[in-house]
N, CA, C and O atoms as CSV, one atom per row, in Angstrom:
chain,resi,resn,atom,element,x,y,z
A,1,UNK,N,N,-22.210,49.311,36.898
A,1,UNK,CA,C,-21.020,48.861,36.221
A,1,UNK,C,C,-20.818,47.354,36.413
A,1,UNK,O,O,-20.283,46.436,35.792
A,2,UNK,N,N,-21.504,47.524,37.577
A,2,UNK,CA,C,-20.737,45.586,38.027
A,2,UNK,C,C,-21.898,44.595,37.182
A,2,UNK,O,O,-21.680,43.425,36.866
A,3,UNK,N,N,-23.307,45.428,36.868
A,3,UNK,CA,C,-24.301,44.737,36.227
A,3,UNK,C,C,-23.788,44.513,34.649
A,3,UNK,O,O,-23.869,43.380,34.175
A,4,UNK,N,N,-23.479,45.157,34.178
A,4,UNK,CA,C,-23.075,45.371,32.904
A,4,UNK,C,C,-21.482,44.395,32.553
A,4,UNK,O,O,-21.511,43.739,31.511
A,5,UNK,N,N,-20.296,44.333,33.326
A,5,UNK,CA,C,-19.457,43.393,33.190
A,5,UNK,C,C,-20.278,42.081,33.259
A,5,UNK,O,O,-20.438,41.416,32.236
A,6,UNK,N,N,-20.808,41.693,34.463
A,6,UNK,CA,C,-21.369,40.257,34.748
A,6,UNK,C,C,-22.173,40.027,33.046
A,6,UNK,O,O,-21.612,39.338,32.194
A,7,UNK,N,N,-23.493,40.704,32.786
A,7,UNK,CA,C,-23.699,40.734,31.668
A,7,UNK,C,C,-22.901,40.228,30.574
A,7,UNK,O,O,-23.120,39.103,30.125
A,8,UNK,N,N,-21.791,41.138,30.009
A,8,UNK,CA,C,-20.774,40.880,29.316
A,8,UNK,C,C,-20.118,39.298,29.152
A,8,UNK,O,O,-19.898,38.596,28.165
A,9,UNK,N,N,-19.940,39.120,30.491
A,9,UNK,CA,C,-19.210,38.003,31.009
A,9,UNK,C,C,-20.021,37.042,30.561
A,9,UNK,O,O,-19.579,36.122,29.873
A,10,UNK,N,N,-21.296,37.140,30.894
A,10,UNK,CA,C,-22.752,35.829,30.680
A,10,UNK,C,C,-22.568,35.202,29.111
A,10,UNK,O,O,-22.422,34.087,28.609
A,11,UNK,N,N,-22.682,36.840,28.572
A,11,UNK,CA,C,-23.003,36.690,26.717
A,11,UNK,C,C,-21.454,36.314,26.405
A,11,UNK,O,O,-21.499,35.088,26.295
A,12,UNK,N,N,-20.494,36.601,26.262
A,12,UNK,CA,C,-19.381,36.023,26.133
A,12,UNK,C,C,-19.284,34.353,26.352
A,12,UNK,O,O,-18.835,33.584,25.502
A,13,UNK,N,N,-19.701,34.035,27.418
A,13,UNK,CA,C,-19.621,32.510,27.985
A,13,UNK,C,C,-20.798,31.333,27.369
A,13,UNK,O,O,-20.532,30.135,27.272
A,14,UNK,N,N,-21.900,31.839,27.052
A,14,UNK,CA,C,-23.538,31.515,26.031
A,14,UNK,C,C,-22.509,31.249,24.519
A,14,UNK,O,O,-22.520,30.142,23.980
A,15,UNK,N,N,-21.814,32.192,24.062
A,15,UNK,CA,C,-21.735,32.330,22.810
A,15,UNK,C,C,-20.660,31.648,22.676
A,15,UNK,O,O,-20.323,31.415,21.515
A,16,UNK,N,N,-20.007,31.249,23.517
A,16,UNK,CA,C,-18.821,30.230,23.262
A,16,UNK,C,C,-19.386,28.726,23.671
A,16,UNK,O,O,-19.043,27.746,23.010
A,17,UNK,N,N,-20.068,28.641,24.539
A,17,UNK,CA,C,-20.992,27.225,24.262
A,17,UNK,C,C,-21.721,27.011,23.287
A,17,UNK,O,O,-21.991,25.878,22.888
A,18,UNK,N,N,-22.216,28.281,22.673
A,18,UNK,CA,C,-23.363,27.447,21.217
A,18,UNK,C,C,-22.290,27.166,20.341
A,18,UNK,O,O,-22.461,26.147,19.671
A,19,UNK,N,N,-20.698,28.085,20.057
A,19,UNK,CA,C,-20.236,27.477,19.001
A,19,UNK,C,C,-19.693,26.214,19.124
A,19,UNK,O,O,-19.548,25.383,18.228
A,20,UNK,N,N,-19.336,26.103,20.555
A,20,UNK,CA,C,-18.636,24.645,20.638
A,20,UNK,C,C,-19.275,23.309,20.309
A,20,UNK,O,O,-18.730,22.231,20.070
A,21,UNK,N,N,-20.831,23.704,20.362
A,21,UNK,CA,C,-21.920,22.979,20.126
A,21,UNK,C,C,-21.597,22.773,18.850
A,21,UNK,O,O,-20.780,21.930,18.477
A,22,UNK,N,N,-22.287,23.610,18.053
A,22,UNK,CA,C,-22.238,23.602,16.670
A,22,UNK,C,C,-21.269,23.164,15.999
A,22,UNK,O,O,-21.453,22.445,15.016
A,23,UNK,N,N,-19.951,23.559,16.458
A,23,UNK,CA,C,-18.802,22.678,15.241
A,23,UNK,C,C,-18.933,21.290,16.156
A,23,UNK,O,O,-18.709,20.536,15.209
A,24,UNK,N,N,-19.102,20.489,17.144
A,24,UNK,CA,C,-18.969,19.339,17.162
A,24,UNK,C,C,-20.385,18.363,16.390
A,24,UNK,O,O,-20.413,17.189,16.024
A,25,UNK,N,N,-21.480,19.470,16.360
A,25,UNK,CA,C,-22.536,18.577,15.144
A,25,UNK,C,C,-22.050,18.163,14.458
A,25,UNK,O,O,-21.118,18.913,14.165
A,26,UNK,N,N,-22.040,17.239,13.837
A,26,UNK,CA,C,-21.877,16.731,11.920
A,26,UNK,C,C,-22.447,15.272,11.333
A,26,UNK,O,O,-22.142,14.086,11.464
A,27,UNK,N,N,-23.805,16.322,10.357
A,27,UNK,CA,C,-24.550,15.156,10.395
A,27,UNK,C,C,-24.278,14.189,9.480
A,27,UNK,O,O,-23.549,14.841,8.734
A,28,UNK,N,N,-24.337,13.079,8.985
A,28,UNK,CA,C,-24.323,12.254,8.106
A,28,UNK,C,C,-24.150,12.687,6.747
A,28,UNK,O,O,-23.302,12.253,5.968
A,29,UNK,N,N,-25.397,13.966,6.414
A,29,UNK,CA,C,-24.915,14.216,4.978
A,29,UNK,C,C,-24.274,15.241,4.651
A,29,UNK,O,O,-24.355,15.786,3.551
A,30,UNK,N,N,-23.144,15.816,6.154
A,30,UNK,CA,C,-22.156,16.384,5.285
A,30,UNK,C,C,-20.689,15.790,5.194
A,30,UNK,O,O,-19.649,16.237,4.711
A,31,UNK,N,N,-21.025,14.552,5.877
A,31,UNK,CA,C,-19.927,13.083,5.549
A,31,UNK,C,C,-19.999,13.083,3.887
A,31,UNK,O,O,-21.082,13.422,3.410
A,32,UNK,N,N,-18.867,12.708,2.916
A,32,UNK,CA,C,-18.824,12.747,1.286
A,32,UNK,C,C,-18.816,11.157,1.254
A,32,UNK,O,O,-17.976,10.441,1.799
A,33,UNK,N,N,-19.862,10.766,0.546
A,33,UNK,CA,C,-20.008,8.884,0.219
A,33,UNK,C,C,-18.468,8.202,0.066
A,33,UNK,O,O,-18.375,6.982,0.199
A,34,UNK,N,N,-17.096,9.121,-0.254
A,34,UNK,CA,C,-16.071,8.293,-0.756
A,34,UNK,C,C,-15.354,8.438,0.620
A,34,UNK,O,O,-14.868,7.391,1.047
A,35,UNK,N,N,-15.211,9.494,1.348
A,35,UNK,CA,C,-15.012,9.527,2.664
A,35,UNK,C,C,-15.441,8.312,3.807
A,35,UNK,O,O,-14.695,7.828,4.658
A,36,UNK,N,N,-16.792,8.000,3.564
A,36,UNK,CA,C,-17.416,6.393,4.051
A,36,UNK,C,C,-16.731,5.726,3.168
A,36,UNK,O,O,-15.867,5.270,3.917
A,37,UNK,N,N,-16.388,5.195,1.788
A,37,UNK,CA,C,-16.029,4.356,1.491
A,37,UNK,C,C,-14.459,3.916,1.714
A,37,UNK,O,O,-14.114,2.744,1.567
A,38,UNK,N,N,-13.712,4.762,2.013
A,38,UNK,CA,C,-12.564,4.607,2.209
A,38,UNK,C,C,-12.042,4.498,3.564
A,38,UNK,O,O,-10.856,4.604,3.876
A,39,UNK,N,N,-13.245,4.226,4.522
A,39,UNK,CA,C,-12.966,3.704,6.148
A,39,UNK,C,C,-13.407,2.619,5.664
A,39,UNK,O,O,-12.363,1.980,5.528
A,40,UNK,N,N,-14.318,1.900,5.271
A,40,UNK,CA,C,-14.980,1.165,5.243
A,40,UNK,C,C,-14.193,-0.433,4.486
A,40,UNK,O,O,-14.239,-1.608,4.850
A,41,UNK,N,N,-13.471,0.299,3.239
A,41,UNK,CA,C,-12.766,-0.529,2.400
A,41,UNK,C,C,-11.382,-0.811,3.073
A,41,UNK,O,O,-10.536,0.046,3.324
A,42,UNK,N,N,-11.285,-2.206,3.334
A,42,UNK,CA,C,-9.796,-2.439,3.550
A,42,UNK,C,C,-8.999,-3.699,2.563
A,42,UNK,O,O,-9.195,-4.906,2.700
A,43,UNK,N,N,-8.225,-3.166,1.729
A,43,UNK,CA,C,-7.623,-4.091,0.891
A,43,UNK,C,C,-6.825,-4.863,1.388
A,43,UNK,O,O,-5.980,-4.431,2.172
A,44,UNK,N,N,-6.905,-6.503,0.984
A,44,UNK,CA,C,-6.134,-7.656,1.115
A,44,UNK,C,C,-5.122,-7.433,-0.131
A,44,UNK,O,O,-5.195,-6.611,-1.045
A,45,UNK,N,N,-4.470,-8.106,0.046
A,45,UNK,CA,C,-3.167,-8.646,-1.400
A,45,UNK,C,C,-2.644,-9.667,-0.745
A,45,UNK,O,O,-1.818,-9.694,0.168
A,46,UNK,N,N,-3.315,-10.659,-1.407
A,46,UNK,CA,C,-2.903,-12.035,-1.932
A,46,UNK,C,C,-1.275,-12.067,-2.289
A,46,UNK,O,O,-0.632,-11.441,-3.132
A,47,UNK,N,N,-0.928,-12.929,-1.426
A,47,UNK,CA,C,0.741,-12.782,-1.781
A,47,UNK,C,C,1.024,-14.007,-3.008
A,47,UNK,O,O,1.910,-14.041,-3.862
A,48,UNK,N,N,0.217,-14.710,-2.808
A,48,UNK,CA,C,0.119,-15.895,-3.980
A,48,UNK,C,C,-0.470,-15.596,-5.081
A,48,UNK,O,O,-0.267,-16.422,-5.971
A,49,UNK,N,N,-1.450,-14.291,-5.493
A,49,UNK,CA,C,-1.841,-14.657,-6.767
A,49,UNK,C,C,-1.787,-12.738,-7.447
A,49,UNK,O,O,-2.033,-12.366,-8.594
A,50,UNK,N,N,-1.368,-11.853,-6.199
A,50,UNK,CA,C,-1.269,-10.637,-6.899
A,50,UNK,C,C,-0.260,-10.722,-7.473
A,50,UNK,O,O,0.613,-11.464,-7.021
A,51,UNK,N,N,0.040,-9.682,-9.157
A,51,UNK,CA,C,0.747,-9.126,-9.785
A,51,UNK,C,C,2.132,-8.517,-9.019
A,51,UNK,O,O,2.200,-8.270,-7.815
A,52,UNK,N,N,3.104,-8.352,-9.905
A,52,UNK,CA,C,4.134,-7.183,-9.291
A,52,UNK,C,C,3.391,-5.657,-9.115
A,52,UNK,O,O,3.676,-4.977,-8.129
A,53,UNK,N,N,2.410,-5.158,-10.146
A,53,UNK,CA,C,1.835,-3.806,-10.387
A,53,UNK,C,C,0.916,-3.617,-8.718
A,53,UNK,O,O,0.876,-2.622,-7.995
A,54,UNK,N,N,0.261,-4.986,-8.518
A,54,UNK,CA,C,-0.339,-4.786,-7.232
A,54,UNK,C,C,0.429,-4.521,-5.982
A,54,UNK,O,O,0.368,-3.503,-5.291
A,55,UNK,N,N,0.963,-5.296,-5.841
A,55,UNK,CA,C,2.105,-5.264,-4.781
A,55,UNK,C,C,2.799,-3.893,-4.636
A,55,UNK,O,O,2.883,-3.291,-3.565
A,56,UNK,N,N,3.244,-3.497,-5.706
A,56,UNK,CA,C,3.749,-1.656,-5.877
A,56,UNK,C,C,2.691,-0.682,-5.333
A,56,UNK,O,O,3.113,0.305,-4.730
A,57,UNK,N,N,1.296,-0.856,-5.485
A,57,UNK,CA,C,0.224,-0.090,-6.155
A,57,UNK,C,C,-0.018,-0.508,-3.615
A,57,UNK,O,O,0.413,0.216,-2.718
A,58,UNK,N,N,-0.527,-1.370,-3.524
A,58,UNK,CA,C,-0.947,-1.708,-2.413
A,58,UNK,C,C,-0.168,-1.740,-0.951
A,58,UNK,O,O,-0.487,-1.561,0.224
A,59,UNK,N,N,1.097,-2.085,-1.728
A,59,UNK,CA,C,1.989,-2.228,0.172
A,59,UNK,C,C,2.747,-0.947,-0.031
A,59,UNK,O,O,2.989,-0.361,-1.086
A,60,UNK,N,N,3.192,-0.520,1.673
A,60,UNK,CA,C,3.760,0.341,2.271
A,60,UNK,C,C,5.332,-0.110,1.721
A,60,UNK,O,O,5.569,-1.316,1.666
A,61,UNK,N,N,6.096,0.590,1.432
A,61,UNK,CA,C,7.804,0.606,0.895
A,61,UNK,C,C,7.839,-0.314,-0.011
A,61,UNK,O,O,8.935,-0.875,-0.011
A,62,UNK,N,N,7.196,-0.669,-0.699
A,62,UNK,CA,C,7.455,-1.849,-1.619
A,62,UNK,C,C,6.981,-1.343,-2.998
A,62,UNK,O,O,5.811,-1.223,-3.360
A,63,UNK,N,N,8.409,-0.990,-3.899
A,63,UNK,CA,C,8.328,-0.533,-4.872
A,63,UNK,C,C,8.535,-1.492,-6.647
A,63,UNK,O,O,8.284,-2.689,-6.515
A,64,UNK,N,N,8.788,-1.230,-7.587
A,64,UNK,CA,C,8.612,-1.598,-8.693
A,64,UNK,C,C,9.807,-3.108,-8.502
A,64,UNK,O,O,9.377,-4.053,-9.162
A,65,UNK,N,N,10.913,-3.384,-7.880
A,65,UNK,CA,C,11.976,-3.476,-7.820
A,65,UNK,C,C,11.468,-4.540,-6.905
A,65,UNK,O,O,11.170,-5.596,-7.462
A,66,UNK,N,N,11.299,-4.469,-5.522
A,66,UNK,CA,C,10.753,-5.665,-4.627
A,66,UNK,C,C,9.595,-6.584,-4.772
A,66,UNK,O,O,9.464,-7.769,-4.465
A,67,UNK,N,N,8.651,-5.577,-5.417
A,67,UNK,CA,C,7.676,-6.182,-5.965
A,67,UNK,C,C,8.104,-7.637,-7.197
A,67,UNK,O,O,7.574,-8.732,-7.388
A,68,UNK,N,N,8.789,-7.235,-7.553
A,68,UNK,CA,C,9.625,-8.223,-9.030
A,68,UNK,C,C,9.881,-9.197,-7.985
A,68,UNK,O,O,9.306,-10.283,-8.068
A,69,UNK,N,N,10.604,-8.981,-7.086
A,69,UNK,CA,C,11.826,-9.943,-6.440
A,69,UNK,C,C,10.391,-11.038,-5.487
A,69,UNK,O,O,10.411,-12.244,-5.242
A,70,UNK,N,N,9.498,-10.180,-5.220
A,70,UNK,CA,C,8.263,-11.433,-4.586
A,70,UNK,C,C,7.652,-12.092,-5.603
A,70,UNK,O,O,7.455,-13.278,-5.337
A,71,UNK,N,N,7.229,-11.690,-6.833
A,71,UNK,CA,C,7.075,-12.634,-7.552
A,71,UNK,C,C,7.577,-13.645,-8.451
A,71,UNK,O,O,7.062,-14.484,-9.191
A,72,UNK,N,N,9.142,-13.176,-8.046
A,72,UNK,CA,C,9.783,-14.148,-8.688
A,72,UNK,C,C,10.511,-15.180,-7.179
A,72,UNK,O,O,11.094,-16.264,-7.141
A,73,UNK,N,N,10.285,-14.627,-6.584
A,73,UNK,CA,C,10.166,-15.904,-5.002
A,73,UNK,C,C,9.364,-16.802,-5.249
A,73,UNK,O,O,9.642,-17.993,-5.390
A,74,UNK,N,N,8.301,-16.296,-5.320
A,74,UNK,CA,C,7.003,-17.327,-5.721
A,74,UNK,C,C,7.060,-18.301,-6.383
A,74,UNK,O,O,6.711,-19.446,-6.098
A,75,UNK,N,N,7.712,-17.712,-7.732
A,75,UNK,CA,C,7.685,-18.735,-8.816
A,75,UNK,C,C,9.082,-19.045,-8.760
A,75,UNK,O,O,9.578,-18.759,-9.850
A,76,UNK,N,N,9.962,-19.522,-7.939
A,76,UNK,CA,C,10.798,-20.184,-8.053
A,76,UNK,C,C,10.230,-21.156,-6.487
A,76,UNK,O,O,10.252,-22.386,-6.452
A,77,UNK,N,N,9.889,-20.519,-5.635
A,77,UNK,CA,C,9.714,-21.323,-4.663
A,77,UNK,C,C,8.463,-22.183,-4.076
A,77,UNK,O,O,8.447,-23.039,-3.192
A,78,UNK,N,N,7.081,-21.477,-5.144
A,78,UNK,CA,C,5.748,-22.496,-4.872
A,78,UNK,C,C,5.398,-21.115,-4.347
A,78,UNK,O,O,6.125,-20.122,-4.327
A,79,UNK,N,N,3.763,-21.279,-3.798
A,79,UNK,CA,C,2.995,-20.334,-2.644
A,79,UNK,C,C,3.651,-20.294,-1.958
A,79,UNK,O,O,4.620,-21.027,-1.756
A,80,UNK,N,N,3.197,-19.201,-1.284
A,80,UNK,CA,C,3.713,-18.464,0.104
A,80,UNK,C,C,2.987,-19.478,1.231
A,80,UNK,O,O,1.833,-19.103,1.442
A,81,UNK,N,N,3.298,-20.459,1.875
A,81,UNK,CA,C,2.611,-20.960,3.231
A,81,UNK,C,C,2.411,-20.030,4.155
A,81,UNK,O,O,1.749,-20.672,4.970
A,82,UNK,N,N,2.555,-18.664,4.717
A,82,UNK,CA,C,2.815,-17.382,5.662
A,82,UNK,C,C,3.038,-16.336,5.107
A,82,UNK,O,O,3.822,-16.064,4.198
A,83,UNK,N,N,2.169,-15.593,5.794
A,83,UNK,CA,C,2.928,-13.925,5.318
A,83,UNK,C,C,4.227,-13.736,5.593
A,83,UNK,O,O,4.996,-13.030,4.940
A,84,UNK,N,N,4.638,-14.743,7.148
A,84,UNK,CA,C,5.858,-14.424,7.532
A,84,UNK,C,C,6.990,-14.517,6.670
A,84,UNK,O,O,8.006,-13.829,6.584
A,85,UNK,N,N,6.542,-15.641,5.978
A,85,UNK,CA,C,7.663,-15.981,4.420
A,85,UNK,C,C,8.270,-15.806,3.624
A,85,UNK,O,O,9.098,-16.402,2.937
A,86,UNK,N,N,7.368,-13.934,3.789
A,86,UNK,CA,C,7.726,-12.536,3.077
A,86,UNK,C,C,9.421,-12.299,3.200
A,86,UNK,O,O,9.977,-11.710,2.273
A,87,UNK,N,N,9.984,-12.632,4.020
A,87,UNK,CA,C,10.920,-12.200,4.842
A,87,UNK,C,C,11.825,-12.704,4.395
A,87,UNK,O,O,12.902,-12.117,4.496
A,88,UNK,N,N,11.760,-14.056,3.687
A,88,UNK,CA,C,13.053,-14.489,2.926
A,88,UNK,C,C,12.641,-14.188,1.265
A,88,UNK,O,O,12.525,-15.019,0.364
A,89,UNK,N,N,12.474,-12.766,1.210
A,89,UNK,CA,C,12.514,-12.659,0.014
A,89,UNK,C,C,13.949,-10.934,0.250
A,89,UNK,O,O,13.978,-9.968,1.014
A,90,UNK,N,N,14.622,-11.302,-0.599
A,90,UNK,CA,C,15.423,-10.271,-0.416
A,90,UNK,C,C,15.462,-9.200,-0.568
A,90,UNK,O,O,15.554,-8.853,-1.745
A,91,UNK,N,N,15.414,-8.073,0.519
A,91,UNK,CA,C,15.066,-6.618,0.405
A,91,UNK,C,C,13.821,-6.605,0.938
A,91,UNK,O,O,13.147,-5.614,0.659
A,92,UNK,N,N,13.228,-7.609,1.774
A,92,UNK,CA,C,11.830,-7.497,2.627
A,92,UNK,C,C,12.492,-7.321,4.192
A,92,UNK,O,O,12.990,-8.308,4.735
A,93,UNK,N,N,12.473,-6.465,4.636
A,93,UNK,CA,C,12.724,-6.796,6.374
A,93,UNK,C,C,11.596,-6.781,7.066
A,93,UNK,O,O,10.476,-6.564,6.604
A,94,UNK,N,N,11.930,-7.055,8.394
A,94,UNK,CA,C,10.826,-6.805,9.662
A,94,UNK,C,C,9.949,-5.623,9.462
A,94,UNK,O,O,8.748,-5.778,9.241
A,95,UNK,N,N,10.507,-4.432,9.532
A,95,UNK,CA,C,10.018,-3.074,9.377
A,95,UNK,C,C,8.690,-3.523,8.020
A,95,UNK,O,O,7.504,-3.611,8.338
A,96,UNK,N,N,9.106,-3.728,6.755
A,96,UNK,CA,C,8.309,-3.485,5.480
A,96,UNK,C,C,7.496,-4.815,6.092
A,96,UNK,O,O,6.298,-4.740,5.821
A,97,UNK,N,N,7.847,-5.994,6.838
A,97,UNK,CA,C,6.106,-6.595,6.625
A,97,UNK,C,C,5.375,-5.931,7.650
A,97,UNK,O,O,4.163,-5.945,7.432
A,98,UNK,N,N,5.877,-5.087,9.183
A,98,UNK,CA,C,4.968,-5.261,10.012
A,98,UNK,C,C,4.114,-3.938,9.189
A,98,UNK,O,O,2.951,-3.847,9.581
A,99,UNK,N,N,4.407,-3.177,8.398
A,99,UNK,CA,C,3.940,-1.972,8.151
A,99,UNK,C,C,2.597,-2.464,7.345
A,99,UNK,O,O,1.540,-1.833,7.336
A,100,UNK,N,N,2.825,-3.656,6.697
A,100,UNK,CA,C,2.165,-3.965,5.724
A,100,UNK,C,C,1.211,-5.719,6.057
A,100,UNK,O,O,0.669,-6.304,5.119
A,101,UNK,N,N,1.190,-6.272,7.473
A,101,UNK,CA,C,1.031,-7.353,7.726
A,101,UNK,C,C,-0.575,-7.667,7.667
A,101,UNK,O,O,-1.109,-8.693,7.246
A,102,UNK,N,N,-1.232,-6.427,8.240
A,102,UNK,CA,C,-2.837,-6.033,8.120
A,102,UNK,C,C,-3.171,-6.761,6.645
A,102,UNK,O,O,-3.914,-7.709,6.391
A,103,UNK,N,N,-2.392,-6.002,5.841
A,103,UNK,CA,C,-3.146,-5.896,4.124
A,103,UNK,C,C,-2.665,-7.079,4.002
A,103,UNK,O,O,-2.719,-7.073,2.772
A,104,UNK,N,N,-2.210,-8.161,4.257
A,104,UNK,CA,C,-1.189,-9.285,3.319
A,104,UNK,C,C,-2.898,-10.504,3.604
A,104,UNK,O,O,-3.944,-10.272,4.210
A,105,UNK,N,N,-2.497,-11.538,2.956
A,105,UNK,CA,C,-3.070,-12.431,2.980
A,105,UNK,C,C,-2.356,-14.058,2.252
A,105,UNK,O,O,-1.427,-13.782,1.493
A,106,UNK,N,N,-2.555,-15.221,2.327
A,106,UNK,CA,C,-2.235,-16.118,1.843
A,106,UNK,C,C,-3.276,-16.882,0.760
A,106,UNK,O,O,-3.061,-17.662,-0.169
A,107,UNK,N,N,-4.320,-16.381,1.232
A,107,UNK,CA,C,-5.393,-17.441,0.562
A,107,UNK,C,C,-6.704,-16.885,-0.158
A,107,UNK,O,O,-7.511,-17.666,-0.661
């Protein structure tokens, strides 16, 4: 009896190591090419020369409405010298650039 539990016990403990094995494999080609491309790709937006549609389309909380209000900052006030600059545009706070400070760019 005691041969036959231990047994039990062995194959139980084998068969939970090969699966743990097996789901941590994963080879390259069952990675999907757009899955690589979308770690891989990280979008800038130009605060000086993107659209309102981009700005909507690309930053975190920044909708049809704020988007307007940065490009019409712009063009009343010249380029952006800083991302930080973002900030005197009205309806931009702290929160919406740090969310979005990665993607921004000036140049």
């Amino acid at each position: 009896m005691l041969k036959t539990q231990f047994s039990s016990l062995l194959f139980a403990l084998l068969a939970s190591m090969s699966l743990a094995v097996s789901a941590a494999e994963v080879s390259a080609d069952q990675v999907s090419p757009t899955e690589t491309v979308q770690v891989a790709e990280a979008v800038k937006v130009n605060l000086n020369t993107a659209d309102a549609a981009t700005l909507e389309r690309e930053l975190l909380g920044i909708g049809q409405v704020k988007a307007e209000a940065i490009v019409a900052y712009r063009d009343e006030h010249g380029a952006f010298a800083s991302v930080d600059e973002l900030l005197e545009v009205k309806g931009i706070g702290e929160a919406t650039l740090e969310k979005n400070r990665e993607k921004l760019s000036i140049n």
